[in-house]
C-alpha positions as CSV (number, residue, x, y, z in Angstrom):
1,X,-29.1,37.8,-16.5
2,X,-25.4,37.4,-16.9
3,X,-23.8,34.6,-16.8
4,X,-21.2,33.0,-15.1
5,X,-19.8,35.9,-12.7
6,X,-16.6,36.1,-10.4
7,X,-16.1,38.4,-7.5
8,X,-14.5,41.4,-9.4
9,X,-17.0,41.2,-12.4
10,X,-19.8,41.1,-10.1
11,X,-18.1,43.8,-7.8
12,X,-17.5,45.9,-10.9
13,X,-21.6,45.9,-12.2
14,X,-22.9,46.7,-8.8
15,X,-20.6,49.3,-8.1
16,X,-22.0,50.4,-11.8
17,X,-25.9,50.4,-10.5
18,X,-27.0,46.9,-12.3
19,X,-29.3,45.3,-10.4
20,X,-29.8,41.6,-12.0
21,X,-25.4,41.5,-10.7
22,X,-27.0,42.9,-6.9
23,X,-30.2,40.5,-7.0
24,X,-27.6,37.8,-8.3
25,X,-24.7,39.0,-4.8
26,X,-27.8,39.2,-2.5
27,X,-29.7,35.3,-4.1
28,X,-26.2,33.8,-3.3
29,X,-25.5,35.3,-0.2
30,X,-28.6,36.3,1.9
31,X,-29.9,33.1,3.3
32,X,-25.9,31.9,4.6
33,X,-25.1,35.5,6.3
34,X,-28.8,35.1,7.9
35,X,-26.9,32.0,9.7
36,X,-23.9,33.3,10.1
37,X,-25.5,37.0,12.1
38,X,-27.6,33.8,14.0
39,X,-24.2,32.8,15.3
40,X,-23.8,35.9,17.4
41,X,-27.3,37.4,17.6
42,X,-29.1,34.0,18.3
43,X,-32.3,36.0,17.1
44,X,-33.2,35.6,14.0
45,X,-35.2,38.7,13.1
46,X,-32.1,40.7,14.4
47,X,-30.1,38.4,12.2
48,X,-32.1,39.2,9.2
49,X,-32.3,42.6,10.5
50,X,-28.2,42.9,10.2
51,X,-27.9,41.3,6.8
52,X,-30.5,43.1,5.2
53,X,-28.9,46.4,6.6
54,X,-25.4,45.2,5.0
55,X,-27.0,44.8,1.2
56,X,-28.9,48.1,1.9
57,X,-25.6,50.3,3.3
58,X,-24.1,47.8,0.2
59,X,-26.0,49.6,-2.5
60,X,-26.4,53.1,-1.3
61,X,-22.7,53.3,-0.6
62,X,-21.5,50.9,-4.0
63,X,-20.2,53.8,-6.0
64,X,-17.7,54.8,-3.0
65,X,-16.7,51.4,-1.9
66,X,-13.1,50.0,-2.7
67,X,-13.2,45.7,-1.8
68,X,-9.5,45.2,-1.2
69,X,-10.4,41.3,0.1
70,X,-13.0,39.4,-2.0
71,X,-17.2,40.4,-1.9
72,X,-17.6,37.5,0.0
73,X,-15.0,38.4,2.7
74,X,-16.4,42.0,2.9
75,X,-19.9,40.5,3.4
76,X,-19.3,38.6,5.8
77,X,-16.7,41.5,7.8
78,X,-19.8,43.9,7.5
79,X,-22.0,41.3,8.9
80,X,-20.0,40.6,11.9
81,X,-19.2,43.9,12.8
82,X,-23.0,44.8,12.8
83,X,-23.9,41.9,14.6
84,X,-21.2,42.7,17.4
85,X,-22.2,46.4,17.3
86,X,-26.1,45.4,17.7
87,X,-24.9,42.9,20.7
88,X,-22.7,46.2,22.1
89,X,-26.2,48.0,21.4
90,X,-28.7,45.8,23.2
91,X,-25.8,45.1,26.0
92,X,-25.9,48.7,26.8
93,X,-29.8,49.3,26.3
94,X,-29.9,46.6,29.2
95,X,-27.6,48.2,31.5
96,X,-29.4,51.6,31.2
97,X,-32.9,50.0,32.0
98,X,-31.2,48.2,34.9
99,X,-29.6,51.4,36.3
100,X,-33.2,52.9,35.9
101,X,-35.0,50.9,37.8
102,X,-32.5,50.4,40.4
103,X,-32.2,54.4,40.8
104,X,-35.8,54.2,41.0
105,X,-35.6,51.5,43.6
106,X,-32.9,53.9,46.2
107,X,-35.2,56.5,45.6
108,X,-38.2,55.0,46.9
109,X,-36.2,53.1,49.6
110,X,-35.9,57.0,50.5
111,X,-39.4,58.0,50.2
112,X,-41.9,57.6,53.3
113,X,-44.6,54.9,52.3
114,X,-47.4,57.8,51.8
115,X,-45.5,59.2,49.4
116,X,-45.0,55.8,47.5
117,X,-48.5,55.4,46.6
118,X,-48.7,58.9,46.2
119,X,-45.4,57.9,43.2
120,X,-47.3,54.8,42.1
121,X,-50.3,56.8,41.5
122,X,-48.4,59.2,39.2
123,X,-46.2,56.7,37.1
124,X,-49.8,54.8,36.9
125,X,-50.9,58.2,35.2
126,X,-48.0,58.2,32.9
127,X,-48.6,54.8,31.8
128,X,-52.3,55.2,31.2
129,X,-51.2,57.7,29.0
130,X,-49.0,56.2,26.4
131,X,-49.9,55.2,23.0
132,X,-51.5,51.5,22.9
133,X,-48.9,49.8,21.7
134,X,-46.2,51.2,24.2
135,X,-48.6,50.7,27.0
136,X,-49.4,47.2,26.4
137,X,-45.5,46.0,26.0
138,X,-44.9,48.3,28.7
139,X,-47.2,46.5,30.8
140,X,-46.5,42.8,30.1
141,X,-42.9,43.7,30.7
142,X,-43.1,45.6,33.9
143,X,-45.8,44.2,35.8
144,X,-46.2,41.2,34.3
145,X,-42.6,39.9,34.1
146,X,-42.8,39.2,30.6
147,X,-39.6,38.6,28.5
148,X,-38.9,40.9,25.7
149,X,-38.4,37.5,23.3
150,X,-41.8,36.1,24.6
151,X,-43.7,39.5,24.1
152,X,-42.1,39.8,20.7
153,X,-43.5,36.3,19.7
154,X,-47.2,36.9,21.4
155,X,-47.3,40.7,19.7
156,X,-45.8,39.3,15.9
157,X,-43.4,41.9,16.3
158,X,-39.5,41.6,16.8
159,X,-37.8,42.1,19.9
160,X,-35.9,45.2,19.1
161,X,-39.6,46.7,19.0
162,X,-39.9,45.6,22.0
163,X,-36.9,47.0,23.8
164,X,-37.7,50.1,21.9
165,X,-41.1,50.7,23.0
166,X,-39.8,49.6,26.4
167,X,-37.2,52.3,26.8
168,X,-39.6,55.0,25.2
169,X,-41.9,54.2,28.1
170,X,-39.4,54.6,30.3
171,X,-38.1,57.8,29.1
172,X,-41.4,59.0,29.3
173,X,-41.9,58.1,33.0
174,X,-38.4,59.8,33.9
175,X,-39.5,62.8,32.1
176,X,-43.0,63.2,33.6
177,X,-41.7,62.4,37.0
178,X,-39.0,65.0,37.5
């Protein structure tokens, strides 16, 4: 281990591939951008989730990057503009599930009631049909009224997962009923 580092010393052996400088950057770092992505994610798995994928672009990308403010500044940049590009991210996610459903909704609003059970029967095929996983979330969201946060935390599993398998489901249910 080296000493005593400062910004540009420690900038200067990352950028060069040494790892005890990275593990030293990320030991110092990690745990105060965690809080800081918490600030705007308020989701801490997504907050992990954003710092982690800062060290990671960090490294892959350290022979190409030119700091101009300090590594602590840039850090905490990359951090933010993650976190507000995830929040962007989920924001529209959202909105296209909503406009989903609620084209779903005018379209049955337009269907005769035989041919609604005759559509429930169908989208009940689709969903009997999905991998395990996707079903399950699928169903404790839809028909259960779930919230993505709470089936995250009963599941063990974060609640991008969540959303993911959620719009994955969806897809599938467009796709089989065209």
């Amino acid at each position: 281990m080296h000493g005593t580092w400062n910004s540009k010393s420690l900038w200067k052996a990352i950028s060069k591939g040494d790892e005890s400088a990275f593990r030293h950057l990320f030991d110092t770092y990690y745990q105060s951008l965690v809080t800081f992505a918490f600030r705007y994610l308020r989701d801490l798995d997504a907050s992990r989730n954003v710092v982690q994928d800062v060290f990671v672009m960090l490294y892959d990308k350290r022979e190409e990057i030119n700091i101009h403010t300090s590594l602590k500044a840039h850090l905490y940049q990359s951090v933010r503009n993650r976190a507000l590009n995830a929040i962007k991210r989920d924001k529209m996610q959202r909105e296209h599930h909503n406009r989903m459903w609620d084209d779903n909704e005018e379209h049955l609003e337009n269907e005769d009631y035989g041919n609604l059970n005759e559509l429930e029967g169908r989208i009940a095929i689709v969903v009997e049909r999905l991998p395990d996983q996707c079903k399950k979330i699928f169903r404790m969201s839809r028909q259960e009224g779930i919230p993505n946060a709470e089936i995250a935390g009963q599941l063990s599993i974060s609640k991008r997962t969540v959303e993911t398998q959620i719009s994955k489901a969806l897809k599938k249910i467009r796709e089989d009923l065209v």
